[in-house]
TIKE-502414 format. One record per residue (C-alpha): x, y, z. Coordinates in nm, 2 decimals. Example, Ala and Ser with C-alpha at 12.3 -4.5 7.8 and 13.67 -1.06 7.14 Angstrom:
<sites>
[[1.23 -0.45 0.78]]
[[1.37 -0.11 0.71]]
</sites>
This chain:
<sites>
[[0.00 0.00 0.00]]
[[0.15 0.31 -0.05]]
[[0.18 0.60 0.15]]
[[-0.08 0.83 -0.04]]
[[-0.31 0.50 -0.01]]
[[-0.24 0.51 0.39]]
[[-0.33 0.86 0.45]]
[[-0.66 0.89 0.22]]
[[-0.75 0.56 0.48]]
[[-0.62 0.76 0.80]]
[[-0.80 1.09 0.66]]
[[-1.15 0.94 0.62]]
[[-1.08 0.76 0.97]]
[[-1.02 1.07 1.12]]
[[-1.35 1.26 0.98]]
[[-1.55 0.97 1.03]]
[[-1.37 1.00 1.43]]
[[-1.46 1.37 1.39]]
[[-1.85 1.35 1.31]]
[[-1.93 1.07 1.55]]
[[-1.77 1.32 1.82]]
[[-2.00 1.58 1.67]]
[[-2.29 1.39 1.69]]
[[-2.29 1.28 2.06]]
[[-2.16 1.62 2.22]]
[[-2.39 1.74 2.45]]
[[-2.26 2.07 2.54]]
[[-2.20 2.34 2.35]]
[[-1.84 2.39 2.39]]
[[-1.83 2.03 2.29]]
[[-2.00 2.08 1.99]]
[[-1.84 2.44 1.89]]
[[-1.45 2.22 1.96]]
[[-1.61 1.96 1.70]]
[[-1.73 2.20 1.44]]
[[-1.42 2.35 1.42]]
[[-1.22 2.07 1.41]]
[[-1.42 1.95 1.09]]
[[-1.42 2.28 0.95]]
[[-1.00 2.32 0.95]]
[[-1.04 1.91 0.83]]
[[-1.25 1.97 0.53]]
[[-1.13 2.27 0.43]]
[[-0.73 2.17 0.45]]
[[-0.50 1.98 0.22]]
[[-0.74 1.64 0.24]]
[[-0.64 1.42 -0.01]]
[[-0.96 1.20 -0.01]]
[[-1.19 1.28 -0.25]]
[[-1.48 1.12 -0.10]]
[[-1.44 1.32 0.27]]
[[-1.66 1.62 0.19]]
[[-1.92 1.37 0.07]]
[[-1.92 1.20 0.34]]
[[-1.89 1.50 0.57]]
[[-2.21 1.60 0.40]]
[[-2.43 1.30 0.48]]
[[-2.37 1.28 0.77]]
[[-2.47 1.64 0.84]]
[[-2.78 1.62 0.60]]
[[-2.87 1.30 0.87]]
[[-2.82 1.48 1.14]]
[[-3.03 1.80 1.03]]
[[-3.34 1.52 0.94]]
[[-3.29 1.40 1.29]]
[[-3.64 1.42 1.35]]
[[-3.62 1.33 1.76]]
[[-3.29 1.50 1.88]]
[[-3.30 1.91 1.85]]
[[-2.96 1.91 1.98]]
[[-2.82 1.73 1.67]]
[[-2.97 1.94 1.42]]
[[-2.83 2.21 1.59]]
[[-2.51 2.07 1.63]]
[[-2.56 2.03 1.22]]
[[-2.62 2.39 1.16]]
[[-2.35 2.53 1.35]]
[[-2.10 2.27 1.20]]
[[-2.21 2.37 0.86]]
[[-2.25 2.72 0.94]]
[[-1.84 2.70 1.09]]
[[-1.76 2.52 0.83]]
[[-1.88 2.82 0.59]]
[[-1.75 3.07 0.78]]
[[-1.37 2.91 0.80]]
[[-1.10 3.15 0.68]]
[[-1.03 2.98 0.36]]
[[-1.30 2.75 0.21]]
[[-1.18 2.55 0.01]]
[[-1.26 2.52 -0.38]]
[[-1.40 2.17 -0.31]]
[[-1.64 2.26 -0.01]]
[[-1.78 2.53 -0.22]]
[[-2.03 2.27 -0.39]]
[[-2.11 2.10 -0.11]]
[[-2.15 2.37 0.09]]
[[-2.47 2.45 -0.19]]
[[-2.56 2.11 -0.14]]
[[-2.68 2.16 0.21]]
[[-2.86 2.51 0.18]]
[[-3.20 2.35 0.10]]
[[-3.19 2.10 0.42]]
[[-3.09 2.40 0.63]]
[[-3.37 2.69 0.50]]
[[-3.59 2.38 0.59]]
[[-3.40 2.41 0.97]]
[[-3.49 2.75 0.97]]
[[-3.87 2.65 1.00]]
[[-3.78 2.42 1.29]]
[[-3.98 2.48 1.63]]
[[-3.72 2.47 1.85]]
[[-3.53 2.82 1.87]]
[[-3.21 2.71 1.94]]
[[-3.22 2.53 1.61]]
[[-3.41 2.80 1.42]]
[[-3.15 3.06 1.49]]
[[-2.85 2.82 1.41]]
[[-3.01 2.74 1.13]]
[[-3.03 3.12 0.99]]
[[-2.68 3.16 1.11]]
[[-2.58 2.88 0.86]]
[[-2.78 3.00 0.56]]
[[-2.65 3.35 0.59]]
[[-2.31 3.21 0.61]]
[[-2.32 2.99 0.33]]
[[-2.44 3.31 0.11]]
[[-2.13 3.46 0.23]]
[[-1.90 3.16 0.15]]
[[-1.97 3.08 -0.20]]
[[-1.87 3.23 -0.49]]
[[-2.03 3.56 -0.62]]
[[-2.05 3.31 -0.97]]
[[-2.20 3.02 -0.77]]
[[-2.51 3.28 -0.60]]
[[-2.69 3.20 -0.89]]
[[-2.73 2.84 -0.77]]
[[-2.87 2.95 -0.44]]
[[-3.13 3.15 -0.59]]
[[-3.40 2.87 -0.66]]
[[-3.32 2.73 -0.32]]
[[-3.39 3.02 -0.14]]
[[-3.72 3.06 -0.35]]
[[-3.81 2.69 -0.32]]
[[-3.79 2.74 0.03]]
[[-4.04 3.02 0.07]]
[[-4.26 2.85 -0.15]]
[[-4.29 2.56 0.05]]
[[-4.22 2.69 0.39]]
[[-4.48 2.54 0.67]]
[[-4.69 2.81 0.81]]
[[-4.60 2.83 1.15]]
[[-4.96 2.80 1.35]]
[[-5.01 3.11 1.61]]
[[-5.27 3.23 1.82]]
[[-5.47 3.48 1.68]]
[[-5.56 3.77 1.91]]
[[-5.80 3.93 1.63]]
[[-6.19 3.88 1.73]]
[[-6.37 3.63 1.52]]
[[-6.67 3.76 1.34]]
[[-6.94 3.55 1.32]]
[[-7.20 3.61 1.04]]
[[-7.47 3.36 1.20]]
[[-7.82 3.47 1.37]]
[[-7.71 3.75 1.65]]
[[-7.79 3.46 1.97]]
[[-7.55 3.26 1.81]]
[[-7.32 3.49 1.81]]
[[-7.37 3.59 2.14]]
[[-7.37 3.20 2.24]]
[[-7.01 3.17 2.02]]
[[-6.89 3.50 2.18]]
[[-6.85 3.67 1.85]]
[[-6.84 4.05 1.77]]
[[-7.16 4.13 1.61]]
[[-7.21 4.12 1.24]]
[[-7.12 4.47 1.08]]
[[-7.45 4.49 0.92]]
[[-7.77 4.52 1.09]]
[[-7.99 4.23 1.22]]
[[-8.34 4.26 0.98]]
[[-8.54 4.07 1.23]]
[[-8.46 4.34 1.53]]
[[-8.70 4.64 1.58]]
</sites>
């Protein structure tokens, strides 16, 4: 075997070291000393060409992690420290698009924590690519709009009830704007 051969093994060994220890850190300093260890990984002198793939998946399943909130937001700030590493690499560039769509659908997560590392991510990513490559990112930011859940919230405008006025006064309704015909 020969001694490129040996390091592409040890590289992918060591991301594949480097995302397990991002997916089970628990505290945030944990999870910041992970993300930036991946970031300075992927974006240095890697010689395998699979690593960023890799690196990808992994982060794509943790932000579809539908049960642990603390994964995808351990995804978002990977990604978004990933983006915001002094040099990005040529390489990351690409995958770096790859991910926007599965973190504008982060952004619509219930969980703050995730929401907010989610926006960081996006906004860094727009930052990181290339002014050429902003025209890829333009149908997944209006993709995402398009299909963006509505977020359900309690309405504090008065319902107005066009029924007979005791229902309405049943219903506790504001009374219909136009006059009841039947009241003298």
């Amino acid at each position: 075997m020969s001694q490129a051969a040996k390091e592409n093994a040890g590289s992918a060994q060591v991301l594949e070291q480097l995302l397990t220890k991002l997916s089970v850190s628990k505290t945030a300093d944990e999870a910041k000393g992970a993300s930036q260890e991946i970031a300075t990984f992927i974006n240095g002198d890697i010689q395998e060409a699979d690593a960023p793939t890799k690196a990808v998946d992994s982060l794509k399943k943790m932000l579809n992690n539908k049960k642990d909130a603390g994964a995808r937001q351990n995804a978002c700030e990977a990604i978004a420290t990933i983006a915001k590493h002094s040099d990005v690499s040529v390489t990351v560039e690409p995958y770096l698009v790859q991910l926007l769509p599965a973190v504008l659908a982060a952004v619509g997560d219930k969980m703050a924590a995730v929401k907010v590392a989610a926006q960081d991510a996006a906004i860094s990513i727009t930052k990181a690519v290339n002014a050429n490559a902003v025209k890829l990112l333009i149908p997944h930011f209006v993709n995402s709009i398009r299909t963006a859940q509505n977020v359900a919230r309690k309405d504090d405008r008065p319902r107005v009830h066009r029924g007979s006025h005791r229902e309405r006064f049943r219903t506790g309704c504001l009374p219909c704007p136009r006059p009841d015909p039947h009241r003298l």
